[in-house]
Structures are given as C-alpha cells and as structure tokens.
C-alpha positions in Angstrom: -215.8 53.2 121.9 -212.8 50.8 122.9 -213.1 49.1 125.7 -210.1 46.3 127.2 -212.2 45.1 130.1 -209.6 42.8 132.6 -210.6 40.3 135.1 -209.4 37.6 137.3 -207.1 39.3 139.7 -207.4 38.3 143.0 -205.8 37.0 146.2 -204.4 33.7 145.9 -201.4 32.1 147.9 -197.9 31.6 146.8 -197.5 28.4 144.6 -201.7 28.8 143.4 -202.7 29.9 140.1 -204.6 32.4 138.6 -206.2 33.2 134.9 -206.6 36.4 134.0 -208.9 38.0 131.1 -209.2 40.6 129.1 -212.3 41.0 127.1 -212.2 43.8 124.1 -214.9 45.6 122.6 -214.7 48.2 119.8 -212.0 47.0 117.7 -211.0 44.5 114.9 -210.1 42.3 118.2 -207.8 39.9 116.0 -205.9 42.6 113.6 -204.9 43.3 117.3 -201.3 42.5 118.6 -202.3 41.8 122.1 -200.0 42.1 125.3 -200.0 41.9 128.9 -197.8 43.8 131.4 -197.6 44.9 135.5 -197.0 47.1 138.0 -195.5 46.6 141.4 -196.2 49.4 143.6 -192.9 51.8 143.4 -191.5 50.3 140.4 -192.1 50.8 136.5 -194.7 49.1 134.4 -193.2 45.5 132.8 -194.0 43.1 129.9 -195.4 40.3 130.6 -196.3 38.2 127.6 -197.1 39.6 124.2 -199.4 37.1 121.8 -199.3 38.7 118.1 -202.3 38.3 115.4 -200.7 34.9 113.8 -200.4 33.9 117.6 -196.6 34.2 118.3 -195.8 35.0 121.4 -193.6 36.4 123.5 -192.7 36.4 127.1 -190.5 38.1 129.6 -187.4 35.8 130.2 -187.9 36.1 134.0 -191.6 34.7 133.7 -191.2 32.2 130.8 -192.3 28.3 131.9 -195.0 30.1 134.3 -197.0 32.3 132.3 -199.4 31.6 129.4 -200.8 33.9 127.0 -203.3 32.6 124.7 -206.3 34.3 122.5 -210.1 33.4 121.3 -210.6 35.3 118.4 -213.8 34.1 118.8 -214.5 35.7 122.1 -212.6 38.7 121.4 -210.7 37.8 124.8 -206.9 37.5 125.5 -205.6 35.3 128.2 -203.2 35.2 130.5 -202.9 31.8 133.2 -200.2 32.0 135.7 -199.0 29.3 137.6 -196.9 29.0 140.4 -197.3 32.2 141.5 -194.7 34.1 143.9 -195.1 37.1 146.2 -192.8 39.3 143.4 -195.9 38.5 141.3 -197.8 41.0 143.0 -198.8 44.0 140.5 -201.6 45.3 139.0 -201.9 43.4 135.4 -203.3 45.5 132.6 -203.9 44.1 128.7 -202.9 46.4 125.7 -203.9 45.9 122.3 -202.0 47.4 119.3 -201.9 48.1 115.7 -199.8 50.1 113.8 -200.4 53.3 115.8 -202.9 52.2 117.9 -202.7 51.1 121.3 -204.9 50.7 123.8 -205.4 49.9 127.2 -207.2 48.8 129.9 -207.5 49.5 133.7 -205.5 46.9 135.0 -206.7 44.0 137.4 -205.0 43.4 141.0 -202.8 40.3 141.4 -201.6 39.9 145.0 -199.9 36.6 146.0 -199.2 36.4 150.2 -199.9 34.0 152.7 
C-alpha cells in the first residue's frame, strides 16, 4: 500500500519558518519524481516545488528565493523548508510522487501564517 505521510504544518507568524515532510512508504521512493503543491481555501490547487529523481528542481516563480525542496533517498522523505513566510502562504500543502503513470498523493498538511 502507498502511503505519502505529510507533516510539519502548523501555525507560525508571518516572517517565521516552517519545514515540512513528507515521508513515503510502498514505492521505489527515489525512481519517484517528487513535488509539492497548495491549496488556499476558495482557490485551485498550485505548484509549489517539484524535486525530480537526479534532484533538479523546480519552483513556482512566485515562491522562488523562499522555498526549498530537497530529498533523502535514504529516508524515503521529501522536504520542503519555507522561509519568510506570508499570510498568502496559507494553504493546505500536500506532496505527490510520480512515475510515468503513477502518481500519488497525500493528505495534505495545514500551513497557516497570521499574527
């Protein structure tokens, strides 16, 4: 059974920081593509970052000088730290991993960033 398990949401003021995880279980974790996307409430689901198998990466342009992706292929975990958070960071963050025509994906972790 696959399993993308996220953690690290939270409440945190604006300007804090915050490292999210998502831990997979059931798959060939680094054959994976890996990404990580959000959710405000009434709006549609976004990219994030994107970290491939080799490790290139990818990241919204919006986002880009705030947001790390990063992998351990040894702890089948996918990463994503944010910095300088704002309150138009608030979403729920959810990991995917794909292959080919595989993808899946998690629940999703709440981020909320207010004062």
């Amino acid at each position: 059974q696959v399993q993308l398990v996220e953690s690290g949401g939270g409440l945190v003021q604006p300007g804090g920081s915050l490292r999210l995880s998502c831990k997979v279980s059931g798959i060939s974790f680094r054959n994976y593509n890996m990404g990580w996307y959000r959710q405000a409430p009434g709006k549609q689901r976004e990219l994030v970052a994107t970290i491939d198998d080799d490790s290139s990466t990818t990241y919204a342009d919006s986002l880009k000088g705030r947001f790390t992706i990063s992998r351990d292929n040894a702890k089948d975990t996918v990463y994503l730290q944010m910095n300088s958070l704002k309150p138009e960071d608030t979403a729920v963050y959810s990991c995917n991993a794909k292959l080919a025509w595989r993808l899946y994906w998690g629940q999703g972790t709440q981020v909320t960033v207010s004062s």
